[in-house]
Structures are given as structure tokens and as C-alpha cells.
C-alpha positions in Angstrom: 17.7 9.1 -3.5 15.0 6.6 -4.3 11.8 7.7 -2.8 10.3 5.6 0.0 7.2 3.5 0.0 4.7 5.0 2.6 4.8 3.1 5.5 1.8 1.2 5.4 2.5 -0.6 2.7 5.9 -1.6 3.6 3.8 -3.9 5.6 2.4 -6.2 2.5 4.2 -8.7 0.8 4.8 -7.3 -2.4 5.5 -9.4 -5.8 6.4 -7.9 -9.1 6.0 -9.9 -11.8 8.1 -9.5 -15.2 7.2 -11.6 -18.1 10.8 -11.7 -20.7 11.1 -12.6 -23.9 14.6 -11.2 -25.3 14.9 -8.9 -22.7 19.0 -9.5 -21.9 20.1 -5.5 -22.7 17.3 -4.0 -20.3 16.9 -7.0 -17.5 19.8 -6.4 -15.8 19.4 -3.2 -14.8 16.1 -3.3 -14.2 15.9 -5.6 -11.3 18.1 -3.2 -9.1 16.2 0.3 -9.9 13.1 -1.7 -9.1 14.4 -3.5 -5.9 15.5 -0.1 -4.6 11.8 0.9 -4.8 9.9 -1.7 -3.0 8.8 -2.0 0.5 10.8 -4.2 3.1 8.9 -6.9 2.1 9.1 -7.8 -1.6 10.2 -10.1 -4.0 10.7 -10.0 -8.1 9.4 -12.7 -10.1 11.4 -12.7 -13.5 9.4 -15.4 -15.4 11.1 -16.1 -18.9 10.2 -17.7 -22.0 13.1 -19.1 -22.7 14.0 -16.2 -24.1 17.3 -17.1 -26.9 19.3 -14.3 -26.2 20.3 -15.4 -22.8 17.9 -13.4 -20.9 16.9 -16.4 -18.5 20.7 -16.9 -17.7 21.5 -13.2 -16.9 17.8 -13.5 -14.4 19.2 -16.9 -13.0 23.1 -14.8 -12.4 20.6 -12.0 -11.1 19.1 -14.1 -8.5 22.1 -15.5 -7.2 23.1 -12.1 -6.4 20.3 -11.2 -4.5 17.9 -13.4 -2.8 15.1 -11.5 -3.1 14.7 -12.3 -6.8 13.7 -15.5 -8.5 13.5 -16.9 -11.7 10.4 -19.1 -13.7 11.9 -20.4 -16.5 9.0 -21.5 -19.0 9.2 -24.0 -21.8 8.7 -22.2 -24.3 7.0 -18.6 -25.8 3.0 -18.6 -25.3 2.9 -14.9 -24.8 1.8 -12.3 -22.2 -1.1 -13.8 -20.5 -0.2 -16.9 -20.2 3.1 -15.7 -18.4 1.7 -13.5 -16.3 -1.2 -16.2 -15.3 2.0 -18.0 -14.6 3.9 -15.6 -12.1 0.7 -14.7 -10.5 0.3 -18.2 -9.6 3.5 -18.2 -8.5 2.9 -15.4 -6.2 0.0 -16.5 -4.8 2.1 -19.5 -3.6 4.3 -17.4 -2.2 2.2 -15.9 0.2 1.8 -12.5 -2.1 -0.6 -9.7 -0.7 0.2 -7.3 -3.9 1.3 -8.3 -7.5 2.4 -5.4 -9.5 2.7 -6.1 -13.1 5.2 -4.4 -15.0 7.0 -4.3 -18.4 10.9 -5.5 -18.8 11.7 -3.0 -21.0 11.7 0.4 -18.5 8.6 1.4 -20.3 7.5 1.5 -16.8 9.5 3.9 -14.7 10.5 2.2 -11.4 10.2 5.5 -9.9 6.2 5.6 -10.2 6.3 2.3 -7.9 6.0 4.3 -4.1 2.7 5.9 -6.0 1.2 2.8 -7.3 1.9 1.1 -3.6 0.4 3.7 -1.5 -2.8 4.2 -3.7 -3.2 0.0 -2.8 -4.2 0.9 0.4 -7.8 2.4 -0.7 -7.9 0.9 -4.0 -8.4 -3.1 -4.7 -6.7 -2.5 -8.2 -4.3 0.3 -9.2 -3.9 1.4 -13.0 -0.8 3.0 -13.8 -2.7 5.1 -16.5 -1.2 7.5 -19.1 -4.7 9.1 -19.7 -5.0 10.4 -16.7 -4.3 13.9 -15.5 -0.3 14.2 -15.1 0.3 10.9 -17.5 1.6 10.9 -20.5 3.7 9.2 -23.2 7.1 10.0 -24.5 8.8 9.4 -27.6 6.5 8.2 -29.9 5.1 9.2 -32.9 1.5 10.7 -33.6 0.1 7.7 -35.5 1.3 5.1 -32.8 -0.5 7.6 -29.8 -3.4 7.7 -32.2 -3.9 4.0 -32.3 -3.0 3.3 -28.5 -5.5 5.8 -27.3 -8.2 4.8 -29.9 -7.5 0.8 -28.4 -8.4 2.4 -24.9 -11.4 4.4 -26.1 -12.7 1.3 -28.2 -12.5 -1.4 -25.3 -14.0 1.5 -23.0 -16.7 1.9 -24.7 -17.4 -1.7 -26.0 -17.2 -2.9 -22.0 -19.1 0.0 -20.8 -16.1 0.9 -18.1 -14.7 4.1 -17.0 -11.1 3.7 -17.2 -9.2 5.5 -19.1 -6.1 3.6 -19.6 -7.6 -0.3 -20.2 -5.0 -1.2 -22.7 -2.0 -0.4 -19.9 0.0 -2.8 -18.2 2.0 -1.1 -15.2 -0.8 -2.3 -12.6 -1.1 -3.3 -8.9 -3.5 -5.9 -7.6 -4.4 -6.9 -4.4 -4.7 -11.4 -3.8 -8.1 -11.3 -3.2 -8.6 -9.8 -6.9 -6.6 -12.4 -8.4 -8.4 -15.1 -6.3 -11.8 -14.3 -7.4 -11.4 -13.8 -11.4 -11.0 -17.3 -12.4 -7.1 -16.8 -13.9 -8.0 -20.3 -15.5 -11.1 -18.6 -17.7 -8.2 -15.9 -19.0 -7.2 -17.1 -22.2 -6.4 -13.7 -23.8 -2.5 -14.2 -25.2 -1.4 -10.5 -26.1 -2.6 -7.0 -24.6 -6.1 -8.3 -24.5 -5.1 -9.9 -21.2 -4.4 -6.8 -19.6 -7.9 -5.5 -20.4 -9.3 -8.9 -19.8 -7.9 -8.8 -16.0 -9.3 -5.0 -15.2 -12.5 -5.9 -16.5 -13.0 -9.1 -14.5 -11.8 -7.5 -11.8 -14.3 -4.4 -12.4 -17.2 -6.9 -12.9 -16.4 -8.8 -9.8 -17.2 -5.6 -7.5 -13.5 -4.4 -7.1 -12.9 -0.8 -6.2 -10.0 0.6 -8.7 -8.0 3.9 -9.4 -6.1 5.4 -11.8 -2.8 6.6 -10.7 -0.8 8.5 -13.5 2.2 7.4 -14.9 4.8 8.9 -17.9 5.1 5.8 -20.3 8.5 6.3 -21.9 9.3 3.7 -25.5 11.6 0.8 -24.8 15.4 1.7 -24.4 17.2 -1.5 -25.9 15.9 -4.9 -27.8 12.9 -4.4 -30.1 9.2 -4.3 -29.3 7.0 -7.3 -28.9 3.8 -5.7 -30.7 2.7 -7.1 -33.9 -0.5 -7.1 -36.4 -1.9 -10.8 -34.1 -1.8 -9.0 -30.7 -4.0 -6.1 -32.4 -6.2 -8.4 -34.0 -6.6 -10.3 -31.0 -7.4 -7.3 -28.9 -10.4 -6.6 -31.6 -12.3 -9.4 -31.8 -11.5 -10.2 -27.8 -12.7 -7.6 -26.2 -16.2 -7.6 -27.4 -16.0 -11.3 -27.2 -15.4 -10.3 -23.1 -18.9 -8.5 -22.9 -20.6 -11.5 -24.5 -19.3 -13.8 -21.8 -19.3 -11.6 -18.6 -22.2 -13.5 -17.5 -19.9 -16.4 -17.1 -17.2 -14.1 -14.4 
């Protein structure tokens, strides 16, 4: 059996977010393990880039089957960032008190959801980290740890942060986060968002925490990494420190 959410956070309206692009072999059983997970009040955001291999349809059959679900269907693929800038607006609409990002892909384990949601209640911003005590990665190879915790180091040290997992994406942040870092000043498109967001948040006066997580490789559909998002991630996050006095 699932493991339930502590009880006070079953008393925040929780939204998870989950950008898609080509995401039709994993999506559909995602939703359910992470439905089964959440508080009593929750909802999942699928927003999809009009993905071509029918993910959008299979989130639209998904959310007629349970109204807790909905679907942003965007024009067109502009990457990460700019979809989750998109569902966190969406949220916010919505009433949202929490926004847990997440990847589609069960890269992020469901299961580490009741952890992430009770460290929210000391904790402004909550890392799912896999360089943290009890974190980890699974299946991959040595090179692609290598460069994934050389990304983390690098942005740490060029932003002058202490957290060890800047580069992850399995987070949970409270509305008045997302209210106060100016999502319209975010114009990172790839990975670089997700350090962009921690670090504004950081910068802002946010209390945060690293909560570990086991990061398991994607099960089905191919990965969305490529040479641009790494290039992007170099030359953005110093460009981050030059502009902080700006956020």
C-alpha cells in the first residue's frame, strides 16, 4: 500500500505539474501511481507540447477518467521552462498552495512524494536531491554520473549556493516562492531553468532543504537531453550571477 501523506499537508492544495513531449508509453501510468500519493486535496497538471505521438490525447482520455487531472495543451515545443512557467501559472490560478515539479518519464519515483510533502511544512522550497545522503542514481553509466554531478558542482560553485543537487528537477514549492521570483524574468529553456528557479528562490530569502531521492533512467520513449540544453546550462548559469542584482 501507497504510503500516506502526513496529515498536515493533506491540508494544502497541491498541484503537480508535468511538462510532455512524446511521453505516450510512460504517461498513462503515471498519472495513477502519482494520484495514489497525493493529499486529499490535489490536482495533476499534464501540460503538453503537442507532443506527435499522441501523448496530449492519451492526457485529455486521462482526465476524463478522473477529474482531478487536467490537461494544457500548448501550441507548439518551446521546451522545459517555458512549460513549466506555463503550468505554474496555471496553478497559481487554480488556487495552488504547493507545485511539485516532476519528470514524465518515472525518473522521479512517485513514491518519494509523502517525503517531499511533509518536508513543505518547514521548508519554503524542497529539492528532491540525489546528492544527498540516502540519494542516488540508478542505471547509468560512469561518464553520464560524471558529467551530471560535475553540472551540479559547476553551477554550485559559480552561484555561490549550497545545494547539492541544483541541476535536479523532482522539486516542491510553496505559491509565495513562485510569486516573488518574477516567472516572467525566467527565460532559461532547458535544465538551466531548474537551477534558474532554486537560485531565485535562494536569492529571494527562501528557506530550502534537500530531501533525498533515488533517480532511476527513463523506462520507455527516448531522453530529451541534447548538446543545446548543455550549452545553455554553461553559458546561463554564470550569466544568472551577473544579473542577480536584477531578482
Amino acid at each position: 500500500m501507497p504510503e500516506p501523506p502526513a496529515d498536515p499537508a493533506s491540508g494544502a492544495h497541491v498541484w503537480v505539474v508535468l511538462p510532455t513531449f512524446n511521453e505516450a508509453e510512460n504517461i498513462e501510468r503515471l498519472a495513477p501511481a502519482i494520484l495514489e500519493r497525493l493529499p486529499k486535496s490535489h490536482r495533476v497538471l499534464i501540460v503538453d507540447d503537442d507532443s506527435p505521438d499522441g501523448t496530449g490525447r492519451i492526457a485529455d482520455r486521462i482526465a476524463d477518467e478522473h477529474d482531478d487531472v487536467s490537461v494544457l495543451h500548448r501550441a507548439r515545443k518551446e521546451g522545459l521552462g517555458p512549460a513549466y512557467i506555463a503550468g505554474f501559472r496555471e496553478a497559481l490560478a487554480g488556487g495552488a498552495e504547493l507545485v511539485i515539479e516532476m519528470d514524465a518519464d518515472f525518473s522521479h519515483d512517485p513514491a518519494h512524494l509523502p517525503l517531499m510533502l511533509r518536508a513543505s511544512e518547514t521548508a519554503d522550497l524542497v529539492l528532491g536531491s540525489r546528492y544527498v545522503p540516502g540519494g542516488g542514481v540508478t542505471e547509468w553509466g560512469v561518464v553520464r554520473r560524471l558529467i551530471s554531478r560535475a553540472g551540479s558542482a559547476y553551477a554550485r560553485r559559480t552561484l555561490g549556493i549550497d545545494v547539492r543537487d541544483l541541476t535536479g528537477g523532482f522539486k516542491c514549492i510553496r505559491r509565495e516562492v513562485l510569486e516573488a521570483i518574477d516567472l516572467d524574468g525566467i527565460d532559461s529553456k532547458g535544465y538551466a531553468f531548474q537551477v534558474e528557479v532554486t537560485y531565485r528562490a535562494i536569492r529571494a530569502g527562501f528557506s530550502f532543504t534537500e530531501v533525498p531521492i533515488v533517480f532511476r533512467d527513463r523506462r520507455d520513449g527516448n531522453s530529451k537531453m541534447s548538446r543545446a540544453i548543455v550549452a545553455e546550462a554553461m553559458w546561463r548559469v554564470p550569466a544568472m550571477r551577473l544579473r542577480r542584482r536584477h531578482f
